[in-house]
RONU-977403 format. One line per 10 residues: number of its first residue (from 1); their letters; for each residue x, y, z of C-alpha. Coordinates in nm, 2 decimals, decimal comma. Example, Ala and Ser with C-alpha at 12.3 -4.5 7.8 and 13.67 -1.06 7.14 Angstrom:
2
1 = AS = 1,23/-0,45/0,78 ~ 1,37/-0,11/0,71
//
This chain:
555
1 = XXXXXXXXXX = 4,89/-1,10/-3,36 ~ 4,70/-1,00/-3,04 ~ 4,96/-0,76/-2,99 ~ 4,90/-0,59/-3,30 ~ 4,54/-0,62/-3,29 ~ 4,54/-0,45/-2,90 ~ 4,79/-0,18/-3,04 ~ 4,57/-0,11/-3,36 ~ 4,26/-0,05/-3,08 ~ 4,50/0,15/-2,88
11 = XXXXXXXXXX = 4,53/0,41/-3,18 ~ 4,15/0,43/-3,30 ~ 4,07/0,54/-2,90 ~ 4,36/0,76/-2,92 ~ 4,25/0,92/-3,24 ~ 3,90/0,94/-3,12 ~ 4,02/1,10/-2,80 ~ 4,20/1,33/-2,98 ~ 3,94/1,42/-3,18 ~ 3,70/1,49/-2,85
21 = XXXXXXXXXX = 3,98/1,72/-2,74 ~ 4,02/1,93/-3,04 ~ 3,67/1,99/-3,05 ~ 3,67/2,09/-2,67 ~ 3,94/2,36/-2,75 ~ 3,78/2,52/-3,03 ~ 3,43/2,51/-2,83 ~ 3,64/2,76/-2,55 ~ 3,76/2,92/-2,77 ~ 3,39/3,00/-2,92
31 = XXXXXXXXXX = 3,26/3,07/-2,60 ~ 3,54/3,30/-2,45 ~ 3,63/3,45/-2,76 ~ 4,00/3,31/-2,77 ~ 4,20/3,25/-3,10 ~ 4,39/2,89/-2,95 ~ 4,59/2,91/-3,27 ~ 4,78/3,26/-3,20 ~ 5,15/3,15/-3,01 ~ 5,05/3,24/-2,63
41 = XXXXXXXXXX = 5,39/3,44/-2,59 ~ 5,23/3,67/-2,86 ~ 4,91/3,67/-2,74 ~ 4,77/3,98/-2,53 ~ 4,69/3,99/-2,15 ~ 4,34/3,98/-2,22 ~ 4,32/3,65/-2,43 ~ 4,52/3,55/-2,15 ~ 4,30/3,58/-1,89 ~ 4,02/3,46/-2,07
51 = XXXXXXXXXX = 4,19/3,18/-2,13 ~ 4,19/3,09/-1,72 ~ 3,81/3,03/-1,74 ~ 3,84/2,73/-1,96 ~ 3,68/2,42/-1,88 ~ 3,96/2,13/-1,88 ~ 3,87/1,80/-2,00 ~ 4,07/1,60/-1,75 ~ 3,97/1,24/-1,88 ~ 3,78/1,08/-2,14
61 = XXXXXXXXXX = 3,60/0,76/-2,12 ~ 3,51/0,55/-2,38 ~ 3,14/0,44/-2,43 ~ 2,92/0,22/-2,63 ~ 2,69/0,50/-2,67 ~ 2,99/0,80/-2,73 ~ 3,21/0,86/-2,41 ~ 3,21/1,00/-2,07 ~ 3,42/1,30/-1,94 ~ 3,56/1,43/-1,63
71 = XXXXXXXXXX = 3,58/1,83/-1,65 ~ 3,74/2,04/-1,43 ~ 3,60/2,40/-1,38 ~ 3,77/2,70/-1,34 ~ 3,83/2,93/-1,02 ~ 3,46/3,03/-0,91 ~ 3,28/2,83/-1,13 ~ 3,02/2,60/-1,05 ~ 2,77/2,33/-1,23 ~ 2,52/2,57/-1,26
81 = XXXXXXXXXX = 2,78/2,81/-1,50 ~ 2,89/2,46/-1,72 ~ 2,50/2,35/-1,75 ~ 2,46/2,67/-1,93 ~ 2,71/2,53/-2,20 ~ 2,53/2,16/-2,29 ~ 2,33/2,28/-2,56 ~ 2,68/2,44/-2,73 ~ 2,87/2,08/-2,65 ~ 2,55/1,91/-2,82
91 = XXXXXXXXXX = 2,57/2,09/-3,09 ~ 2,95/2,05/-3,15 ~ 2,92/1,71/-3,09 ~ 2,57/1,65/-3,27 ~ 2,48/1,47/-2,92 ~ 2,28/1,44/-2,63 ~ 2,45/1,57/-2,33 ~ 2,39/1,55/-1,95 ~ 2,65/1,70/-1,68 ~ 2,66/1,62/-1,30
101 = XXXXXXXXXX = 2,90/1,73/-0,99 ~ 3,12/1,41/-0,98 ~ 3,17/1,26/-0,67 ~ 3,43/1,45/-0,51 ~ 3,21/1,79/-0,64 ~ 3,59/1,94/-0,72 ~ 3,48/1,79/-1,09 ~ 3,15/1,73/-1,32 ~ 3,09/1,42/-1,49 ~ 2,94/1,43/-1,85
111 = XXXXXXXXXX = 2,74/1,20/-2,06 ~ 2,77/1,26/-2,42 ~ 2,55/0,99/-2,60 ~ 2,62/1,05/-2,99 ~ 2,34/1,08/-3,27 ~ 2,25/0,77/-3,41 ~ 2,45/0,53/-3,17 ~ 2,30/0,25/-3,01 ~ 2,25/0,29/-2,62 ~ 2,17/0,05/-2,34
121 = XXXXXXXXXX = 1,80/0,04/-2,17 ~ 2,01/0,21/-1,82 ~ 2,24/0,42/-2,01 ~ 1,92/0,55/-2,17 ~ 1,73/0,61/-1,81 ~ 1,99/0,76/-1,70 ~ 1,99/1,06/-1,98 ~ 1,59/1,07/-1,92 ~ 1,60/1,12/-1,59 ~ 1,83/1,38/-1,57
131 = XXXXXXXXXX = 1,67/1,56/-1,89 ~ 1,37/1,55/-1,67 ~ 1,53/1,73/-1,36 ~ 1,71/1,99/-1,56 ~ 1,47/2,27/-1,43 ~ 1,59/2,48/-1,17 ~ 1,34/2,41/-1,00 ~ 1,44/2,06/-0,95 ~ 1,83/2,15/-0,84 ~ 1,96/2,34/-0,52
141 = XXXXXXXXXX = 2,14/2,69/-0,50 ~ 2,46/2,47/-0,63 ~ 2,31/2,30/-0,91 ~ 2,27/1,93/-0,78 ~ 1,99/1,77/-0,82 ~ 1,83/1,35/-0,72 ~ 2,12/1,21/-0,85 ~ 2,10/0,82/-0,94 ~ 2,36/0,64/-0,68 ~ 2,26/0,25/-0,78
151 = XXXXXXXXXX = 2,05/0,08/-1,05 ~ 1,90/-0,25/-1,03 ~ 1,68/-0,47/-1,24 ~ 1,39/-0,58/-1,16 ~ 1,33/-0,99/-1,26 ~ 1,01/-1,16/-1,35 ~ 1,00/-1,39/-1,12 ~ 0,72/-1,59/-1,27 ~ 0,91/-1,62/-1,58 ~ 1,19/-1,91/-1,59
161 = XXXXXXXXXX = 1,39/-1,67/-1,84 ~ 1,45/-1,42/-1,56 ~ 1,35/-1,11/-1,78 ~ 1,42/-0,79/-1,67 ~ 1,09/-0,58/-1,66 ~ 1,25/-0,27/-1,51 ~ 1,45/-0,12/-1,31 ~ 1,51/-0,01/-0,90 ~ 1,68/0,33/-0,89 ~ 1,84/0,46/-0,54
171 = XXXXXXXXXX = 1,87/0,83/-0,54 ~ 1,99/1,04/-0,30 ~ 1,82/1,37/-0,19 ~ 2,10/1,72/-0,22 ~ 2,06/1,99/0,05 ~ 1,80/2,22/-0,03 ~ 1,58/1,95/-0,22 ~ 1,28/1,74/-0,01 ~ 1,06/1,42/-0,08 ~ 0,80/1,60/-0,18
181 = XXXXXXXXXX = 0,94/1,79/-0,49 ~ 1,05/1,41/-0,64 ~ 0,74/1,24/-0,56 ~ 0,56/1,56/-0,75 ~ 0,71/1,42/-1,11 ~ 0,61/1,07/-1,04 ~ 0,35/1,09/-1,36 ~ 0,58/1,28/-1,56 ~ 0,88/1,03/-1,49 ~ 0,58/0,76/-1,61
191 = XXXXXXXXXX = 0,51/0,90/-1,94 ~ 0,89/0,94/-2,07 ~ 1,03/0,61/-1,88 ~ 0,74/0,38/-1,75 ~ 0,50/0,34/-1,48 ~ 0,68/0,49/-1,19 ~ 0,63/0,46/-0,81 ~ 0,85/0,71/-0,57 ~ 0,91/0,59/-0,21 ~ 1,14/0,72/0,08
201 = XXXXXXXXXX = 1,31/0,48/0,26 ~ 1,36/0,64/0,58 ~ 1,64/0,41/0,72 ~ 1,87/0,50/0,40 ~ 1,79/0,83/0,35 ~ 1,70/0,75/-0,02 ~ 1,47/0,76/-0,23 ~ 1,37/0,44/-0,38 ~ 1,20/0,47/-0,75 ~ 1,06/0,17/-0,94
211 = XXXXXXXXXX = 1,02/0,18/-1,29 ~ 0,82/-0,07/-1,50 ~ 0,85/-0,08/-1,85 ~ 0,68/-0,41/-1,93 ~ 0,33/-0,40/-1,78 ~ 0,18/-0,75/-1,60 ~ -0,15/-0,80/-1,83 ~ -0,47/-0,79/-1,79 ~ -0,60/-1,16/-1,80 ~ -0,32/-1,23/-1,58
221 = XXXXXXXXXX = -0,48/-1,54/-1,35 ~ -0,50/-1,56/-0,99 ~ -0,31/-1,87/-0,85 ~ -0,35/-1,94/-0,44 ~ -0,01/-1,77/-0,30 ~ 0,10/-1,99/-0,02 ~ 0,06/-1,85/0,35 ~ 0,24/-1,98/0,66 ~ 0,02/-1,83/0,88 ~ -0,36/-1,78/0,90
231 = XXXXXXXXXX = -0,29/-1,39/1,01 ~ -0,13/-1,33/0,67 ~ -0,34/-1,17/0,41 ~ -0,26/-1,14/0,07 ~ -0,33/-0,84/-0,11 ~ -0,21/-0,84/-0,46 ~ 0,12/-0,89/-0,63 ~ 0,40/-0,65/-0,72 ~ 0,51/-0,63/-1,15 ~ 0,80/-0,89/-0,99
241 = XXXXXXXXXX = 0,53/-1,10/-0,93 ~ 0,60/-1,09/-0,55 ~ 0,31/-1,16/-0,37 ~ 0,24/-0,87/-0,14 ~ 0,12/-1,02/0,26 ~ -0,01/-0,82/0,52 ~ 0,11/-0,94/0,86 ~ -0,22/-0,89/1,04 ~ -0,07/-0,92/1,42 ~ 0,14/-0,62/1,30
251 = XXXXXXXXXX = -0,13/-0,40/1,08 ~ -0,48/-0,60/1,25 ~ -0,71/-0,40/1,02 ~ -0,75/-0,32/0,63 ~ -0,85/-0,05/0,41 ~ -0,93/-0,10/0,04 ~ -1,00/0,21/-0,13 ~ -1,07/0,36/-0,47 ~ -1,34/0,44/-0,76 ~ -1,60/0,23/-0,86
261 = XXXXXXXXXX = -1,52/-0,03/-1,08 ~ -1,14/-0,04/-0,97 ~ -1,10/-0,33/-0,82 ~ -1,13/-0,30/-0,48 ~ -1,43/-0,56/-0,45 ~ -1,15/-0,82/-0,65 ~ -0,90/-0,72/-0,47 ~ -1,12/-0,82/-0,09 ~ -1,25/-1,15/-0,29 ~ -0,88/-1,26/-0,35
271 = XXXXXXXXXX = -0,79/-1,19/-0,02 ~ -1,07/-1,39/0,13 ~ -1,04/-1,68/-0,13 ~ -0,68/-1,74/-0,07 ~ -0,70/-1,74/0,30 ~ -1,02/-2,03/0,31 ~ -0,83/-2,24/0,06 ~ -0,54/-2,32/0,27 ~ -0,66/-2,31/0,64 ~ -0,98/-2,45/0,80
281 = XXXXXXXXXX = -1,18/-2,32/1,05 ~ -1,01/-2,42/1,33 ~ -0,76/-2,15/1,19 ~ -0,95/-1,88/1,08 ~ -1,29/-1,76/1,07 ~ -1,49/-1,52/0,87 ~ -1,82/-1,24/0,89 ~ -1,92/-1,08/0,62 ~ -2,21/-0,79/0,56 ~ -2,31/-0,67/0,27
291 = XXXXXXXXXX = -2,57/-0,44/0,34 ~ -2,61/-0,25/-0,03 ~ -2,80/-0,37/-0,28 ~ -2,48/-0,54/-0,45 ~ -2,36/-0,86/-0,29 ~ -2,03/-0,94/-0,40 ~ -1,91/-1,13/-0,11 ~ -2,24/-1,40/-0,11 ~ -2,02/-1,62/-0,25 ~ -1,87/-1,69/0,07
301 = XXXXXXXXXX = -2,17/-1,73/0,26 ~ -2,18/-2,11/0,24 ~ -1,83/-2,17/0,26 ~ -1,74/-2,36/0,55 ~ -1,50/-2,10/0,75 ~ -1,80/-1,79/0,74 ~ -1,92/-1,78/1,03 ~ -2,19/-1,48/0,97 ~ -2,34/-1,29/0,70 ~ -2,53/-0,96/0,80
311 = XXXXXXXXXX = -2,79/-0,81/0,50 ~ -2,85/-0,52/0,73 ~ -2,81/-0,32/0,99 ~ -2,96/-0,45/1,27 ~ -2,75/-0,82/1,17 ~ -2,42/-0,60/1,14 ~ -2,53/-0,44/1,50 ~ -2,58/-0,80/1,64 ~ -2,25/-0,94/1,50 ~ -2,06/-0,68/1,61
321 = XXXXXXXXXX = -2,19/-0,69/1,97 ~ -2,07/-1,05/1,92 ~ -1,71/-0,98/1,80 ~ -1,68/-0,76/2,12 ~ -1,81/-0,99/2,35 ~ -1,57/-1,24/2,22 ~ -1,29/-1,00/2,30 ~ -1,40/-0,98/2,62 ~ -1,43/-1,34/2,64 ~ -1,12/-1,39/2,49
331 = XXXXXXXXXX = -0,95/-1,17/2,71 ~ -1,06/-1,33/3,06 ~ -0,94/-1,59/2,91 ~ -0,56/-1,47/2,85 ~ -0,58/-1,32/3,24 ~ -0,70/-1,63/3,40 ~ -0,46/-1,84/3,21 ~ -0,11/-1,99/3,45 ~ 0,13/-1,81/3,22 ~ 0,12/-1,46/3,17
341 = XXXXXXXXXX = -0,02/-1,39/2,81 ~ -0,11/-1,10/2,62 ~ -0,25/-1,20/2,27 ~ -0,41/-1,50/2,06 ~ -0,07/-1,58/1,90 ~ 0,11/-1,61/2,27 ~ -0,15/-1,82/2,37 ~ -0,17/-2,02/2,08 ~ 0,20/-2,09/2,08 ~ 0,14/-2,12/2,46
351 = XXXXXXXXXX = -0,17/-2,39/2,41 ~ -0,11/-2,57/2,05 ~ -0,41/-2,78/2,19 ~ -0,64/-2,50/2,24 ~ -0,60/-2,28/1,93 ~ -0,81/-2,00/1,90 ~ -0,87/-1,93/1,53 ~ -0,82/-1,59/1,38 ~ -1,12/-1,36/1,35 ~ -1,17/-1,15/1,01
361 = XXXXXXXXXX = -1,47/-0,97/0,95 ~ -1,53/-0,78/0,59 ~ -1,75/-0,47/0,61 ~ -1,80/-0,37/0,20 ~ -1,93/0,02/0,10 ~ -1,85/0,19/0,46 ~ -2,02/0,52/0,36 ~ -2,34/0,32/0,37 ~ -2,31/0,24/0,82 ~ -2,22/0,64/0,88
371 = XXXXXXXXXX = -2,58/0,78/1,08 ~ -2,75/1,01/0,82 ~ -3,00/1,29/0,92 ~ -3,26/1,18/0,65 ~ -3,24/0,84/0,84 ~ -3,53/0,73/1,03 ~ -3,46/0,76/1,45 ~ -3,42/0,39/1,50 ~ -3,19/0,30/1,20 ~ -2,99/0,63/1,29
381 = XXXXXXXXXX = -2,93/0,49/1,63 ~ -2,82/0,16/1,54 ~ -2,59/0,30/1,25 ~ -2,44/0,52/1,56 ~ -2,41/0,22/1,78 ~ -2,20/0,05/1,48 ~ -2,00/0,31/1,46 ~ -1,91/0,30/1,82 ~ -1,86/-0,03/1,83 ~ -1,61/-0,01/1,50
391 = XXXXXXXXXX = -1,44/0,25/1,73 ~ -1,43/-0,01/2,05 ~ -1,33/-0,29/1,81 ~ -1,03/-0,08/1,61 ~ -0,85/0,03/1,91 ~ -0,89/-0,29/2,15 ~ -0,96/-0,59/1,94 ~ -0,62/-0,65/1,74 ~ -0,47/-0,88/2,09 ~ -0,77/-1,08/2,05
401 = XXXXXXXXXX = -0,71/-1,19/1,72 ~ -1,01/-0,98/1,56 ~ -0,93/-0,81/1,23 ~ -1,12/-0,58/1,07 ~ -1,14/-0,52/0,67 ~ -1,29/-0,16/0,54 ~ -1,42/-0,14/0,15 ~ -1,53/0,20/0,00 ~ -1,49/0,42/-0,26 ~ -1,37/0,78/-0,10
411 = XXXXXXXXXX = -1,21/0,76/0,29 ~ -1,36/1,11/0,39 ~ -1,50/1,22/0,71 ~ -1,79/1,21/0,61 ~ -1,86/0,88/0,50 ~ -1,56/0,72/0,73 ~ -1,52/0,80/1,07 ~ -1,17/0,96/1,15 ~ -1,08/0,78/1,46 ~ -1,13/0,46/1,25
421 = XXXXXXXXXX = -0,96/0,53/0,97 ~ -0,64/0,66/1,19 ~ -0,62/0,32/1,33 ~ -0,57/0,16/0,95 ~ -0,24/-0,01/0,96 ~ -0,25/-0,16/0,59 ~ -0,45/0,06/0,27 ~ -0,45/-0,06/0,00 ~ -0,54/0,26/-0,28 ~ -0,71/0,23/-0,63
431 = XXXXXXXXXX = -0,74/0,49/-0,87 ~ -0,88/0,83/-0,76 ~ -1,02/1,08/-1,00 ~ -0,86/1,40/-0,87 ~ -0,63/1,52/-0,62 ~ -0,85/1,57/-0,33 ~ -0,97/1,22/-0,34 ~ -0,58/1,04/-0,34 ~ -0,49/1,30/-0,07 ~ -0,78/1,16/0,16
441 = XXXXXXXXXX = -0,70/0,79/0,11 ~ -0,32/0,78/0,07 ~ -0,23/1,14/0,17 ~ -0,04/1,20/-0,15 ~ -0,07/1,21/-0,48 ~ -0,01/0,86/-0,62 ~ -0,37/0,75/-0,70 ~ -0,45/1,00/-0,94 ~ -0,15/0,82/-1,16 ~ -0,29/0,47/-1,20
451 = XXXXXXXXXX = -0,38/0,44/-1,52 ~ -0,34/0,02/-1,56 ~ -0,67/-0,18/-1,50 ~ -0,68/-0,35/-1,10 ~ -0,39/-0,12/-1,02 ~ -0,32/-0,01/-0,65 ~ -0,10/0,11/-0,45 ~ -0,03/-0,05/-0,11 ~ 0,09/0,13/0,21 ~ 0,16/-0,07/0,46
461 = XXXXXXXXXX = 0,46/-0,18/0,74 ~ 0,72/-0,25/0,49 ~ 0,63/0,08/0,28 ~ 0,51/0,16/-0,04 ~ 0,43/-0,09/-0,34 ~ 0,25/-0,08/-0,71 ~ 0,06/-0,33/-0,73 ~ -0,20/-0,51/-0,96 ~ -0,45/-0,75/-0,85 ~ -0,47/-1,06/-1,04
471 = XXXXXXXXXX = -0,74/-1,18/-1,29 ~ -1,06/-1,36/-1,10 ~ -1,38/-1,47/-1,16 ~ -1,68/-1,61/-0,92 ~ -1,66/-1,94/-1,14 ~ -1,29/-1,93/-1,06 ~ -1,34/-1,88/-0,69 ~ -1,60/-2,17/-0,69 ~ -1,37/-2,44/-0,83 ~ -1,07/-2,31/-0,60
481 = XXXXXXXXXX = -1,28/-2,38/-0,28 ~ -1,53/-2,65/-0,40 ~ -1,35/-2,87/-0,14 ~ -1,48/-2,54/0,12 ~ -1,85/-2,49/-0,02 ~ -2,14/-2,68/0,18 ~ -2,48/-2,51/0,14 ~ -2,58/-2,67/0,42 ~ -2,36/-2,50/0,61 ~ -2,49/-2,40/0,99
491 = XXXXXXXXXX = -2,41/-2,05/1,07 ~ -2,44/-1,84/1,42 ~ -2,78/-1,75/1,49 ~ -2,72/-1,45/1,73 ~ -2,97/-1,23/1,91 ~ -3,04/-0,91/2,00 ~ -2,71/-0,90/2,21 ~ -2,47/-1,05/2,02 ~ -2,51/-1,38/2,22 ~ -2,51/-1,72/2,04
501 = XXXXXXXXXX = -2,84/-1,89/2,07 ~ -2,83/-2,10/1,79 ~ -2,67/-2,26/1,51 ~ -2,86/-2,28/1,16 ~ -2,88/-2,36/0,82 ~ -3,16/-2,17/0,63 ~ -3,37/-1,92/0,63 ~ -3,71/-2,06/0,75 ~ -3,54/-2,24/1,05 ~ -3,44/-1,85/1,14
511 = XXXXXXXXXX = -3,80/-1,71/1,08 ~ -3,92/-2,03/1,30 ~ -3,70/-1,98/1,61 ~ -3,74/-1,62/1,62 ~ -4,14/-1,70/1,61 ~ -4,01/-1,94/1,89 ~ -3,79/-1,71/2,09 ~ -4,03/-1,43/2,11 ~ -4,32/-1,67/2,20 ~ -4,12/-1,80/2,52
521 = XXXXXXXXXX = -4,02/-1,48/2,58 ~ -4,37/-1,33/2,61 ~ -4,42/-1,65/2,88 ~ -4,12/-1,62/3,05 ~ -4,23/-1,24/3,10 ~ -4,61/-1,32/3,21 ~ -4,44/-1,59/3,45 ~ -4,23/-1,33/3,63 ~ -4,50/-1,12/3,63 ~ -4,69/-1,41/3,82
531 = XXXXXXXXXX = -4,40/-1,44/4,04 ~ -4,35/-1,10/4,14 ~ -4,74/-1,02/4,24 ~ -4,77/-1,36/4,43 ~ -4,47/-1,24/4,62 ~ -4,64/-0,93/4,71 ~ -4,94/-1,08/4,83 ~ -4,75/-1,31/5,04 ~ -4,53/-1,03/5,21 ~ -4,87/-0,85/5,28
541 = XXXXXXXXXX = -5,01/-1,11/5,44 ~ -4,67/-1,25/5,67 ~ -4,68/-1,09/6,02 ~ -4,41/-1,10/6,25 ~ -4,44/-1,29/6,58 ~ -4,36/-0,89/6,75 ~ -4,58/-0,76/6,55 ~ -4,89/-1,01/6,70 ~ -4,73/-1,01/7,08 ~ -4,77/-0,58/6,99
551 = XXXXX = -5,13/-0,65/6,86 ~ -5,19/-0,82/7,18 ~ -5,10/-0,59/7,45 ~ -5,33/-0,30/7,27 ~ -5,60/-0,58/7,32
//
């Protein structure tokens, strides 16, 4: 019976194979003007040679969606002649037809996907994507083009049902074709497939293409993603789900970047509420200044771990004369120590017992610390002097254990210092509204595409990555750290210099020992002053035992 059965499946494929060739003939014979029917020893020298530029169908394969061919050209043809015939072959075989070099280029592999027949979600990329890149534009002098060489899917991971949301194409790159020219039809690959992201992978030589068909939503909630270290920062997640780190002792500084209303503030707010809900302040430490008129980092003010919060210039001037004192401090420290050591995380691994915690200071809307000329002359000298320090701290700080974390809307010269910004090791783009602006913050293209809400793109050591930020609220952020909030929480009080002096609580005791301060000041001054004029008067009136054995002999 099986026997029978396998015989009777035998014949419908051979039929149907059949069929395919017959078809094939009487397309050549169309398209070189050959009459196949006439007997060949009757048939003139010129049918004759026109038959030798036939294209043979060497083998057929049978699909779900129709069936795959291998065709062999003729002498001195190449893929570039047989692309010319697909819209002939779709119309003989009312089909959709694609046509590649094969992989030993002697041969091209077709795709014929037949009207009204089911096909699979990567059968179906697979005719997109090369409908896509059938421009000239997008093949070489031979015809080739980004050919797909793997697909993968890419798994919900939140999802116990492991559902596939899209896929992870590897496509190589043909002679004559760059990066550049792929990563150019990222927004047209996003309307006919889904969102699409284009990376290089260097190492491979490929070009690694991720595309989403089933978008994360909106109302999506933030969860805290587990950290093993207090230098890891969490930025967002990918549509897998897979929380995306930064390793801060590899990329010390951050970047968030985009237009208003993005998400880059949510984005900074997760980052900072995952990393106080797991480790204490004998693990990490955080400054914040908000010096617009929008505070959307006050939340963190009272929670136990912040160790500062500048309003203004003059506070961000004093805390970041702080932060590089304590690099200084901190690295006496590392050369004084018996073993040689070069960084907080050698030392803490060297000395479990005297941890230093990790430093992380959030500076939100950057444009507003750049010296302006309308400024008046002693707020345009201490925005410079930030901006110097920012420069000191980028480049030296990152042994020390002192991260830095950048917010603004547009990463241009003039509202972001370029030797900064060149020390950025981890950006993390929103939308931009034009060319110019993505160019500036992610030097390509890629932000101008985003179109979901608290959608990013990350850049950082391990590459590329689309990202969305997670769904959070300030109510949300206050019942993840109640454990963390105490408004009586003492911050550092520090001076002028960036020296501690004291540790407070509230305003008024800050007003008070200011008042305090600059009244012992003023007395310590007048003393001196005492000091220095009674000194005077007594050097005046001191004379040397020669000098009155002199005054005698004149006598």
């Amino acid at each position: 019976m099986e026997l029978s059965k396998d015989l009777c499946n035998w014949y419908k494929e051979y039929e149907i194979k059949k069929c395919i060739k017959n078809k094939w003939k009487i397309l050549m014979e169309r398209v070189n003007n050959v009459d196949v029917t006439k007997d060949p020893s009757k048939t003139g020298s010129s049918d004759f040679n026109k038959k030798a530029h036939y294209f043979v169908i060497e083998k057929i394969i049978i699909k779900h969606y129709g069936f795959d061919a291998i065709v062999v050209p003729p002498y001195g043809k190449s893929l570039n002649d047989f692309r010319k015939l697909l819209p002939a072959i779709a119309i003989i075989y009312r089909a959709e037809v694609i046509a590649e070099y094969a992989s030993t280029k002697s041969s091209f592999y077709m795709r014929v996907h037949l009207d009204k027949i089911d096909i699979s979600d990567k059968d179906n990329l697979k005719f997109k994507w090369y409908k896509i890149l059938q421009d000239e534009k997008y093949r070489n002098f031979n015809g080739e083009t980004y050919k797909i060489k793997n697909i993968k899917d890419i798994i919900n991971k939140n999802s116990n049902e492991k559902e596939t949301i899209g896929y992870k194409l590897d496509v190589s790159i043909p002679e004559g074709l760059d990066f550049k020219t792929i990563k150019g039809l990222e927004e047209t690959i996003s309307h006919q497939t889904g969102r699409c992201l284009i990376k290089l992978d260097k190492v491979k030589q490929l070009v690694e293409t991720d595309i989403i068909f089933k978008l994360m939503p909106d109302n999506e909630k933030f969860r805290p993603i587990k950290l093993k270290n207090p230098w890891e920062f969490f930025l967002a997640v990918n549509y897998s789900f897979e929380p995306i780190i930064s390793d801060l002792s590899k990329n010390p500084h951050l970047l968030y970047t985009g237009k208003t209303q993005t998400g880059k503030t949510v984005a900074v707010v997760t980052g900072l509420t995952n990393l106080c809900y797991q480790f204490s302040r004998k693990d990490i430490r955080i400054f914040c200044s908000m010096i617009s008129a929008k505070k959307d980092l006050r939340i963190f003010k009272n929670v136990e771990q912040c160790d500062y919060y500048a309003e203004n210039i003059d506070d961000t001037l004093r805390l970041l004369k702080y932060l590089h004192n304590e690099m200084k401090r901190r690295n006496k420290i590392f050369e004084s120590s018996d073993k040689f050591c070069g960084s907080v995380y050698e030392w803490n691994r060297f000395y479990p017992n005297k941890k230093m915690p990790i430093l992380l200071a959030s500076f939100d809307e950057m444009t507003l610390y750049m010296p302006l000329a309308s400024d008046e002359k002693n707020l345009k000298k201490n925005k410079q002097k930030c901006i110097d320090l920012f420069k000191t701290l980028i480049t030296e700080s990152a042994s020390s254990g002192i991260n830095i974390l950048f917010c603004l809307q547009r990463p241009d010269k003039d509202s972001f210092n370029p030797t900064i910004k060149a020390q950025i090791g981890t950006v993390i783009g929103f939308y931009q509204p034009n060319t110019a602006s993505s160019l500036v913050a992610m030097d390509d293209e890629s932000l101008c595409n985003l179109q979901q809400k608290r959608e990013a793109i990350v850049r950082y050591d391990k590459g590329y990555e689309l990202v969305k930020t997670l769904y959070l609220t300030n109510e949300m952020v206050e019942e993840i750290l109640k454990d963390k909030i105490d408004k009586n929480h003492k911050r550092l009080h520090l001076d002028s210099n960036g020296h501690i002096t004291k540790e407070i609580s509230n305003v008024e005791e800050i007003k008070e020992e200011s008042q305090e301060i600059t009244e012992n000041t003023i007395k310590n001054e007048e003393n001196v002053s005492k000091t220095i004029d009674f000194t005077k008067k007594i050097e005046v009136k001191k004379e040397s035992r020669w000098a009155k054995y002199q005054k005698g002999r004149n006598l």
